[in-house]
C-alpha positions, 0 to 999 in steps of 0.5 A, spaced: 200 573 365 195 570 360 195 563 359 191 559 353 184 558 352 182 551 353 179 547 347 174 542 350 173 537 347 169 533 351 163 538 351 164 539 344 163 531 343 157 531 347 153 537 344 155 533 338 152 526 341 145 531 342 145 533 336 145 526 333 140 524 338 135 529 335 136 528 328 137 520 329 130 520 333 127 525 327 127 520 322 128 514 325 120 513 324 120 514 318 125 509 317 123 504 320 131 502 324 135 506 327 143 507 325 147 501 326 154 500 326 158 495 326 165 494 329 169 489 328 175 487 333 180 481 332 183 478 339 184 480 346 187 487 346 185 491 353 186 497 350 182 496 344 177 492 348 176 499 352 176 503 345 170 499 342 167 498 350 166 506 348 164 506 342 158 502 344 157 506 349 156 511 345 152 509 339 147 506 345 146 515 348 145 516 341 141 511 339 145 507 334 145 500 334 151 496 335 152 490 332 159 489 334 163 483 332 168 479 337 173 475 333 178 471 336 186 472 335 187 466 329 181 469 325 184 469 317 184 474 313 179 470 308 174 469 315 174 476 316 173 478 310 167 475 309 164 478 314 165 484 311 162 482 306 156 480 309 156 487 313 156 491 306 151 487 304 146 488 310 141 494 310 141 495 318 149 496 318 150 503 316 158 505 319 163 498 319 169 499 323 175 494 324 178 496 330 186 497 329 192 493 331 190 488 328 194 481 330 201 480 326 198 475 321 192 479 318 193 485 312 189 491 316 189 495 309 186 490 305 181 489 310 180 497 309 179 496 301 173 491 303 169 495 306 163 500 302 166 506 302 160 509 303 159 504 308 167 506 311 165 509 318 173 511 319 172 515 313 180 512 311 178 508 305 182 510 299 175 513 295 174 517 302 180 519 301 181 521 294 174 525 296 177 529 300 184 530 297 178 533 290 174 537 296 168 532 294 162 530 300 164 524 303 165 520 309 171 524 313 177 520 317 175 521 324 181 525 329 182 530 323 175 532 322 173 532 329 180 538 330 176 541 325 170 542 328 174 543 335 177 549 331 171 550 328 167 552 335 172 556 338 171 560 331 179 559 330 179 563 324 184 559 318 184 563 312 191 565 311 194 563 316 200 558 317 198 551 319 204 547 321 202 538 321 206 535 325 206 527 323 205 525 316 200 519 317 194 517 313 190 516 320 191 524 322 197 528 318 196 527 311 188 528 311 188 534 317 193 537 312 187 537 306 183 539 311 186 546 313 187 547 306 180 546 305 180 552 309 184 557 307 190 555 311 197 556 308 199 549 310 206 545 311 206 538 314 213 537 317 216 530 320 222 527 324 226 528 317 225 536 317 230 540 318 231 545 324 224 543 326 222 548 332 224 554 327 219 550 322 213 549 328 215 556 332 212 559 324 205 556 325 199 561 328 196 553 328 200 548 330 197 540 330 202 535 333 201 528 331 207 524 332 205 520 339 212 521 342 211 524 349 212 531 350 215 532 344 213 540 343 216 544 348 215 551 349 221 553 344 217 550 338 211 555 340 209 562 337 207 565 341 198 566 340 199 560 336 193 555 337 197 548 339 192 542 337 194 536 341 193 529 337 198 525 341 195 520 347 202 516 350 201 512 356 208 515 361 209 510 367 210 516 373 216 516 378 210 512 383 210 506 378 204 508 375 201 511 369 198 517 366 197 520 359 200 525 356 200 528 349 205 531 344 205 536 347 209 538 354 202 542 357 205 546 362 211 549 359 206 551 353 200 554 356 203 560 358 205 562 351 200 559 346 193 562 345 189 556 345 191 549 346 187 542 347 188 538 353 190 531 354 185 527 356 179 530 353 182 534 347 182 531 341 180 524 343 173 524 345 171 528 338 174 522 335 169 517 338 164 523 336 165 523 328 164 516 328 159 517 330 157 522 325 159 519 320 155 513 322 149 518 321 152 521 316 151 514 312 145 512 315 140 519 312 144 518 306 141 512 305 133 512 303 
C-alpha cells in the first residue's frame, strides 16, 4: 500500500536559515550592521514567551540581531505605540513584530497599522496585504508564504489545479488563498459555513487546512493523491494526562490515501519561524 510523501519543513527551514546566513554574511561588511528585528512581547504568556525564545534563536544562527522588547501586562496602548514608533524610526531595526495574544485591554490591529510597512516582518499590515491581493512585491504573511515554499520544494505543480482553503483567517486563509492564485491554482476557500464540506475538500488535488480544530479531516474529505498541507498546531491532553500536538488533520487515517502530506510538528511550523526571517532579510537588502 502507498502511503504520502512527507513534506519536511523543518529541513527545509534550515536549508533556508543557511541561505540567509550566507546572504547576511555577503553584505554585512558592506553595510556596516547586521539585520535587526525587533520583537515586541506584552505580559507573561508561556506559549508566547517559547515562540520569541525561538525567534531569538533564530535570528542569532543566522546572524540577525535581536532587539526584543518585554512589556509587562498593564503596558497601554499609547506606550507601545510609542515604541513602535521608535522602532520605525530606528536604522538598526530592519523586521518589527508584535507577538499575538496581546492582553484583552489592548487593540492588536491598530498596533499593526503602526508599524512601517515595509518594516512589517509578518507581512500582515494592510499595505502588505493589498500588495499581495495586486501581485506587487512586498513583505509576505509568514505561515502562508512558507506552505508556498514547502509546495515549492517538492515541485507540487499548482497550475490548474483545484486548491481547497480550509479556514478564512487573515493570518493564513485569506492570503494562502491569493497566494495559490498567484500560482495558477483554481481556488476555493471554504469555512464552518460551507455546505457538505467534505464533497467540497474530497474535489481538491491541493487541500490546506487552517481551522485549528483538532483532526478535524478525516480520511473521507481526502481525494485520493491529493497534497494535504497541515496549518493547524492543537494541543489534545492524551488519555496519560499529558499533552501532545496534533494538526487539523487526522495523520494516521489520511497517510495511506493523500500523495503528500506535512507532519505536525515540523511541518508547516518551522517555515513560519523561517519567513520571518526572510522577510527580515528581505527588509534589510532592500534597505541601501
Amino acid at each position: 500500500m502507498s502511503t504520502a510523501t512527507l513534506l519536511d519543513g523543518k529541513a527545509l527551514s534550515q536549508k533556508i536559515q543557511a541561505e540567509l546566513a550566507a546572504k547576511i554574511q555577503a553584505v554585512q561588511a558592506q553595510k556596516g550592521r547586521p539585520p535587526g528585528l525587533a520583537v515586541l512581547m506584552v505580559g507573561d504568556n508561556p506559549a508566547s514567551a517559547a515562540y520569541v525564545r525561538n525567534k531569538e534563536k533564530a535570528c542569532a544562527t543566522v546572524g540577525i540581531a535581536s532587539f526584543g522588547t518585554h512589556f509587562p501586562t498593564e503596558t497601554t496602548q499609547a506606550e507601545l505605540e510609542q515604541a513602535i514608533a521608535a522602532l520605525n524610526q530606528d536604522d538598526r531595526v530592519d523586521g518589527i513584530l508584535v507577538q499575538l495574544p496581546l492582553p484583552p485591554h489592548l487593540d492588536a490591529i491598530a498596533l499593526l497599522n503602526t508599524i512601517h510597512p515595509d518594516k512589517d516582518a509578518d507581512g500582515l499590515h494592510p499595505v502588505n496585504l493589498g500588495r499581495l491581493v495586486r501581485g506587487e512585491p512586498g513583505l509576505r504573511s509568514c505561515t502562508p508564504a512558507g506552505v508556498m515554499r514547502l509546495l515549492q520544494e517538492y515541485a507540487i505543480d499548482l497550475k490548474g489545479k483545484h486548491a481547497v482553503v480550509i479556514g478564512r483567517s487573515i493570518l493564513v486563509g485569506k492570503p494562502q488563498a491569493l497566494m495559490l492564485l498567484e500560482q495558477d491554482a483554481t481556488v476555493t476557500i471554504a469555512h464552518s459555513k460551507t455546505p457538505d464540506l467534505a464533497a467540497m475538500a474530497r474535489s481538491a488535488d491541493i487541500l490546506v487546512a487552517a481551522v485549528g480544530r483538532p483532526l478535524m479531516i478525516t480520511a473521507d474529505m481526502v481525494k485520493p493523491g491529493a497534497a494535504v498541507i497541515d496549518v493547524g498546531i492543537n494541543r489534545v491532553e492524551t488519555a496519560d494526562g499529558k499533552s501532545r500536538l496534533v494538526g487539523d488533520v487526522d495523520f494516521a487515517a489520511v497517510q495511506p490515501i493523500a500523495s503528500y502530506l506535512t507532519p505536525v510538528p515540523g511541518g508547516v511550523g518551522p517555515l513560519t519561524v523561517a519567513l520571518l526571517l526572510q522577510n527580515t532579510v528581505q527588509s534589510y537588502l532592500a534597505n541601501s
